[in-house]
C-alpha positions as CSV (number, residue, x, y, z in Angstrom):
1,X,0.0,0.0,0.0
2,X,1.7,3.4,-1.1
3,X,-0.5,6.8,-0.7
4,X,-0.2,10.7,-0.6
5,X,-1.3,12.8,1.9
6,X,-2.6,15.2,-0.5
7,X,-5.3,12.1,-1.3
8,X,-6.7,11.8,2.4
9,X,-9.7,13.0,4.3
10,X,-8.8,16.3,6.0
11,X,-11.2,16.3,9.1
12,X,-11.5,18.8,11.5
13,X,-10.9,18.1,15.4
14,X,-14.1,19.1,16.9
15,X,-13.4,19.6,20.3
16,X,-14.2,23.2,22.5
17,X,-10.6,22.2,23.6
18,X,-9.3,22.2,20.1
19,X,-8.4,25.4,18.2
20,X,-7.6,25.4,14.2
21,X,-6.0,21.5,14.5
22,X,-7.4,19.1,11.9
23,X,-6.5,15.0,11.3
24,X,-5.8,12.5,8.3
25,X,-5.8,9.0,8.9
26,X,-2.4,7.4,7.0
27,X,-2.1,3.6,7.7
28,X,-4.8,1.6,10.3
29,X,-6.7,-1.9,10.3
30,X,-8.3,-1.0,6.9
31,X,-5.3,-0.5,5.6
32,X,-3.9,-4.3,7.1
33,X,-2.5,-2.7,10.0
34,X,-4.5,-4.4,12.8
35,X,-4.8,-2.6,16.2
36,X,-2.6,0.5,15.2
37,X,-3.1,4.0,13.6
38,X,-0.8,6.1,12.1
39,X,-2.3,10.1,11.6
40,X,-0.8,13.2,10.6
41,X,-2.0,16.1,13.0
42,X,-1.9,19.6,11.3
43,X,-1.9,22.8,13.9
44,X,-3.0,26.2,12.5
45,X,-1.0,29.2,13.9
46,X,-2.2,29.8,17.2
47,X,-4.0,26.7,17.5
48,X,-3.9,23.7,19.8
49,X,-5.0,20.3,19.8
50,X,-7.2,19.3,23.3
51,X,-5.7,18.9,26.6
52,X,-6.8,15.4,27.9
53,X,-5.2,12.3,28.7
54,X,-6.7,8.6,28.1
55,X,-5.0,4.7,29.1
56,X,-3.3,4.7,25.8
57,X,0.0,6.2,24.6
58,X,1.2,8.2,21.7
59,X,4.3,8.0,19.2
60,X,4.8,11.6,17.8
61,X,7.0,12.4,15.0
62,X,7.5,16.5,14.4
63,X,7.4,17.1,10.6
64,X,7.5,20.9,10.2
65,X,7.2,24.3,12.1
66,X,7.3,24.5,15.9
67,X,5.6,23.7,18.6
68,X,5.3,22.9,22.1
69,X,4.4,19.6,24.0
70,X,2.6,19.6,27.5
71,X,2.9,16.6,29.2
72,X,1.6,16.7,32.8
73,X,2.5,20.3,33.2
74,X,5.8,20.1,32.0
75,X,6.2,21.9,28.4
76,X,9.0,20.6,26.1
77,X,9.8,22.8,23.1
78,X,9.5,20.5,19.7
79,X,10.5,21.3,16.1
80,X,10.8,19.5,12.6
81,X,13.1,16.6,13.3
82,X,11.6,16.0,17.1
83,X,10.1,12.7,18.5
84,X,7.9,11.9,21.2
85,X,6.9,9.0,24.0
86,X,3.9,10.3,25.3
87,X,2.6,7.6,27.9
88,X,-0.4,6.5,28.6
89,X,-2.9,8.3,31.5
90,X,-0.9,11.5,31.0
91,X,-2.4,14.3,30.7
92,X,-0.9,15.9,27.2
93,X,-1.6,18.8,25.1
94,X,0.0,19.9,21.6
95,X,0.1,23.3,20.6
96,X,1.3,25.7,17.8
97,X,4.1,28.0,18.6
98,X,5.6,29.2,15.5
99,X,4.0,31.0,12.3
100,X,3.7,28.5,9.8
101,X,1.4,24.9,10.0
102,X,2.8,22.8,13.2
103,X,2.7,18.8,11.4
104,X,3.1,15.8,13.3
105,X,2.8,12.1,13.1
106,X,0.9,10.7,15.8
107,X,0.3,7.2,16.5
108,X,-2.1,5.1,18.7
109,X,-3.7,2.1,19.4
110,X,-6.7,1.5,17.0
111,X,-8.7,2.6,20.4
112,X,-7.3,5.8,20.3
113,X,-8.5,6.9,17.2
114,X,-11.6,8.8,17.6
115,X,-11.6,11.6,15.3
């Protein structure tokens, strides 16, 4: 299986905890892989995904612009070229913190995906 992000389902996150963040679906069971989901999280300027935390952890990949990472109160600058581990019950939060699109990979259990 080979695809383009430009081909994929833009959807919004709707959230009142979200501003201007939006979600493609790469790779997951319908794809063949079972139990997984790999997604590419876009941040607007300004924007930020939800602050929340579930049983489940993340794999984050930084793929352009800048941004920052809360995980249980503690903030860790990211850029393009950053990775994550962001465990499971944490309480997380991804905002924007340059001037351009923020992009990231974000992986989760199939459970996880709920957007």
């Amino acid at each position: 299986m080979v695809g383009n992000l430009q081909d994929l389902i833009l959807r919004e996150i709707k959230s009142p905890e979200a501003k201007g963040a939006s979600i493609q679906a790469m790779v997951s069971p319908k794809e063949g892989w079972e139990g997984y989901v790999m997604r590419v999280i876009d941040v607007q300027k300004g924007g930020y995904t939800p602050k929340h935390h579930h049983p489940w952890p993340h794999i984050n990949y930084i793929i352009e612009g800048k941004g920052e990472l809360e995980i249980d109160g503690v903030i860790h600058p990211v850029q393009a070229g950053s990775y994550a581990f962001v465990p499971g019950e944490s309480l997380h939060q991804f905002r924007n913190a340059g001037d351009q699109v923020f992009r990231f990979i974000c992986i989760v259990p199939e459970i996880g995906h709920q957007y």
